[in-house]
N, C-alpha and C positions, 0 to 999 in steps of 0.2 A: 595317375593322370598321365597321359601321354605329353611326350616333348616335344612330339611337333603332331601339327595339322595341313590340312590342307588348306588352298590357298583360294581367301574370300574370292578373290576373281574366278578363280577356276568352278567354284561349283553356284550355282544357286538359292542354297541351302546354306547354314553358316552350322559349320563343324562346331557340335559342346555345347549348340540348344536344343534344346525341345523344342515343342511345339506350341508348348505353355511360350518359354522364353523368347521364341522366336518372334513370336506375334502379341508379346505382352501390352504394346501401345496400343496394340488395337481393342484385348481386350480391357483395359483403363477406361478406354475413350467410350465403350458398351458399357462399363458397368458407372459411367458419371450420368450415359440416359439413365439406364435402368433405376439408379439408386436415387433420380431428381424425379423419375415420374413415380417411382413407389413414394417416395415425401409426399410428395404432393395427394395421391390417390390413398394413404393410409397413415395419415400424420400422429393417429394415435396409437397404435402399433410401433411407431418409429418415437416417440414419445415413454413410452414404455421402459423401451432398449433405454434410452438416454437416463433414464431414472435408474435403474439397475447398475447405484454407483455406492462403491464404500471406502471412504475416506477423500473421495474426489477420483476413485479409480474405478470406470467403468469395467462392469466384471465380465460381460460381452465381449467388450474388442478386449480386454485383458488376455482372457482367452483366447482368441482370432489370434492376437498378436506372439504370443506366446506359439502358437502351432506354425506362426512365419519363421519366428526366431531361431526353435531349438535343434530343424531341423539345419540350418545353416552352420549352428555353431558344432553340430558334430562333425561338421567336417574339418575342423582346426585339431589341429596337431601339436600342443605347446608343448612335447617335447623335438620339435624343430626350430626351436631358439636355436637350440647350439649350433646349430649351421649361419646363424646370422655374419658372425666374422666371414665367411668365403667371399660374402659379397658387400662389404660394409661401405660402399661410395655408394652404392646402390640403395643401401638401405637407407643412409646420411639420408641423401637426395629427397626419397623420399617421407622421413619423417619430418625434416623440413618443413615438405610443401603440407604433410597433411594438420601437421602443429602447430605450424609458426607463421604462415602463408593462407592456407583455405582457409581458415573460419575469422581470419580477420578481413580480411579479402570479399567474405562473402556479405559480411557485416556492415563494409564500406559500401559496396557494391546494391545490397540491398538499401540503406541508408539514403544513398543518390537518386537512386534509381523510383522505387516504389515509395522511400519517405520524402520525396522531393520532388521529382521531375516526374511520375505520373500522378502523383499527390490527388490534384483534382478532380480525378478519373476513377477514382477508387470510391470506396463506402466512407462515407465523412467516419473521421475514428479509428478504422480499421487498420492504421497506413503502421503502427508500433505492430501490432497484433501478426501482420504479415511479416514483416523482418525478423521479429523474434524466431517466427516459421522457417526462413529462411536460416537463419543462423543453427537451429537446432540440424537443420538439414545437414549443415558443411559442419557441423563440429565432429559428428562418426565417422571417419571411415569407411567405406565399402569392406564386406565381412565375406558376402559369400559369391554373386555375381564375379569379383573378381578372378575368381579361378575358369569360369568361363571366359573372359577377357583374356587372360593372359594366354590360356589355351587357343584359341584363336588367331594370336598371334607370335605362336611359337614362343611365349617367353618361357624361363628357366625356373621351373616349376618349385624344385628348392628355395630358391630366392623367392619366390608369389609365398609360398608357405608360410618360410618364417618372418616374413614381413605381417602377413595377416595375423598370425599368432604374435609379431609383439603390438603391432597397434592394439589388438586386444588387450593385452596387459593394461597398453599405457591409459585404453579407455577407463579401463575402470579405477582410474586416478584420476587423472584429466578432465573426464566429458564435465563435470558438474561445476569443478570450481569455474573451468572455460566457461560453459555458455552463463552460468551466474557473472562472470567478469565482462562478456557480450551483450547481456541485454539489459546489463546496468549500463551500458555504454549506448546501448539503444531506447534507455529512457524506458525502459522495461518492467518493473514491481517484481524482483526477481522471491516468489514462495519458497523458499528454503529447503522447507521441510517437505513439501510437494514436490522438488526437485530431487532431492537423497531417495527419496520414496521411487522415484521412476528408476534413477541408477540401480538402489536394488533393486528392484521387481524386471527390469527390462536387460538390466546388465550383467548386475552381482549371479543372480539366483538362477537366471536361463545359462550361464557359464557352464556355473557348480553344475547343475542337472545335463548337461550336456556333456561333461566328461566324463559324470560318473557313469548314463549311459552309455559312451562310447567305449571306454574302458571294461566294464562289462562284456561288452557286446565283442570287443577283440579277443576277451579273455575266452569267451565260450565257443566263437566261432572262426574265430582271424579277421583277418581283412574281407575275404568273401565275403564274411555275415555283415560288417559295418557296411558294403556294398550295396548287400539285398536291402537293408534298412534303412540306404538315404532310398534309392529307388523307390522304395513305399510307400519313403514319409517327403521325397519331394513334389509328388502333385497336389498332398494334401497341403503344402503349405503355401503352392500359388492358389488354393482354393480359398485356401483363409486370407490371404491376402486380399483376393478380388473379393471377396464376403465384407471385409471390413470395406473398401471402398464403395459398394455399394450402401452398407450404414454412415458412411461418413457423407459423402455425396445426399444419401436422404438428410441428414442433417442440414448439409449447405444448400438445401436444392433452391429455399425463398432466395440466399443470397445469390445463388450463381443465377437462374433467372431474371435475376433484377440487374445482375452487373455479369454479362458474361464475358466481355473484357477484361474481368480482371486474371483467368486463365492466364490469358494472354502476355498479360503485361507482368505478370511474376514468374513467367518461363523465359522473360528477357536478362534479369541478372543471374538466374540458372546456368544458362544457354553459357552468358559472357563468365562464367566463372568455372565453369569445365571445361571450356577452353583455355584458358587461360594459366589454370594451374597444369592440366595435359603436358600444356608446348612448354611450363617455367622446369620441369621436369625433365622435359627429355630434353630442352636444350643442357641444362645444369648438368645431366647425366652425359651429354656428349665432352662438355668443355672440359668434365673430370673425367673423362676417358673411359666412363662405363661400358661393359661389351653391350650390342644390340639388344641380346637375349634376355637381358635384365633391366635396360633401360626400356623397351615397350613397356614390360608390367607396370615400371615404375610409374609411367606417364600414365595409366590405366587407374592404380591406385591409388594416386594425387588424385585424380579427377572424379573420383566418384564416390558417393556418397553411401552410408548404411540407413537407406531412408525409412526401412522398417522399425528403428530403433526412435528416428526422427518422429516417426506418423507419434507411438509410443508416447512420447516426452512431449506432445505437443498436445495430444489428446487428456495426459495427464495434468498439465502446469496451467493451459489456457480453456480447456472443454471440448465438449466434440463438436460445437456448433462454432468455434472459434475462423478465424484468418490465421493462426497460425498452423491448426490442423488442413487445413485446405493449402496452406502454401506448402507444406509437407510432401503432399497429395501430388503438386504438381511434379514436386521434383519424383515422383514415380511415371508419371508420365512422358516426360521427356528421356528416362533412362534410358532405353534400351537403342532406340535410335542412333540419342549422341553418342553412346559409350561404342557402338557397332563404327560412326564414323569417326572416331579415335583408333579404333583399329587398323579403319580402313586407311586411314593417314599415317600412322610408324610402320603399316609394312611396305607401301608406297614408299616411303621415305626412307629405306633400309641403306640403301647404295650413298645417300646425302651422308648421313648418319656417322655410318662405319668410316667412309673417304675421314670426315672431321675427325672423328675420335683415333684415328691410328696420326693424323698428324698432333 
């Protein structure tokens, strides 16, 4: 990956998307029609899908989900740990925000917001089911979006690397007991055994299968080959992504028709919580003296989420027809925009930045 790009103002295009990435809210916002009027015009067909479940894991989006994931996770490199020490205030900062910060934060955040103060406005019942959503959102990480981010913004591509490879690590420790510790705090029935089940199937085992591919794939052809084979397998996997949101959307489609407010009102502590953790980041990162080039990613990597993992664990714990699979949902919606205007604010802010951190 290159270490530097060119500059968001300068072109009109944004350097390290596609055209899948570029215009990903728009196609969201297409496939919530598309996948509300297929519910509606084919409810037994869509009825079908949702049956096609074993052990509470639907074997559909299992699969969908799985063709999101595994191409992301080749692109991690866990032998760039060892580069972690170059930039360890960097790194501090941001395991912080994404451990000890977001997912309580988003918890509190949701709790207020959706379990209290739009309370009334919502589906009588739904107001747990939606926070839990929420919380699975901010408990991952952003895995692979981020190296578009930080490429975007000129960060320090070592430092983006071995940050994503160790949040990886720590997820597949962390994610379970966290969000079991979260949604027993959100009055949540936390399924135990439904919960371990998503870690492996969505964490443990797309890992394994992702290194042993990519390792492979080095061995036989280098770096070229692992090249030519994300290229291949990255349109297929915004394909399964928008595929599942269209099954999941036909799923929600009686609910979102009867309340299409609630969109709305659970992109409100979304919105305030990747701000929030963004700015707690890169200020933290200026007052410890981090150079620029590593604090943008930082603030990039606080701030966003691995929502594919979220859709995953929410579709598993609660069903496909749930409030937490649809608050999941939104935070796919809102991605690409906020995370673009996170960018467009640390390189804006470059000259603020540096002035502070050199004093």
């Amino acid at each position: 990956m290159p270490t530097t790009s060119p500059s968001l103002d300068a072109a009109p295009a944004h350097p390290g998307l596609g055209t899948f990435e570029r215009y990903l809210t728009l196609w969201v916002a297409l496939c919530i029609g598309a996948g509300i009027g297929l519910g509606q015009w084919l409810p037994g067909a869509f009825a079908s899908i949702a049956a096609a479940e074993v052990a509470r894991v639907n074997l559909i989006i299992a699969g969908l989900i799985w063709l999101m994931i595994i191409p992301m996770l080749l692109k991690i490199d866990f032998g760039a740990l060892g580069s972690v020490r170059q930039h360890w205030r960097g790194v501090a900062v941001t395991l912080f925000i994404n451990w000890a910060v977001k997912p309580f934060s988003m918890a509190a955040l949701g709790s207020f917001f959706i379990g209290w103060l739009f309370a009334p406005l919502l589906p009588v019942g739904e107001g747990p089911s939606y926070v839990a959503g929420l919380i699975l959102l901010a408990a991952a990480p952003c895995t692979a979006m981020v190296f578009v981010w930080s490429n975007l913004c000129e960060g320090e591509p070592t430092y983006t690397l071995s940050q994503v490879a160790l949040n990886d690590v720590i997820m597949l420790f962390l994610f379970a007991p966290l969000v079991g510790l979260l949604l027993g705090v959100a009055s949540v029935t936390v399924p135990w055994a439904t919960l371990l089940l998503s870690v492996l199937l969505y964490i443990v085992a797309p890992v394994i299968a992702a290194q042993l591919v990519r390792r492979a794939t080095l061995a036989s052809g280098g770096q070229a080959a692992l090249e030519r084979l994300l290229a291949r397998l990255g349109p297929l996997s915004l394909v399964a992504l928008l595929a599942t949101l269209v099954l999941l959307f036909g799923f929600q489609g009686d609910a979102i028709v009867a309340q299409p407010l609630v969109i709305a009102l659970l992109a409100v502590p979304i919105l305030i919580q990747v701000y929030l953790n963004a700015g707690l980041a890169y200020w933290l990162s200026r007052r410890f003296g981090v150079a620029w080039c590593v604090a943008a990613p930082a603030a990039l990597i606080g701030a966003s989420n691995f929502f594919e993992l979220a859709v995953a664990a929410a579709i598993s714990l609660f069903g496909l027809k749930s409030g937490a699979a649809l608050a999941t949902i939104v935070g796919v919606l809102v991605e690409v925009p906020v995370m673009l205007s996170v960018v467009s604010i640390v390189k804006s802010s470059r000259g603020w930045y540096e002035r502070g951190a050199r004093a």
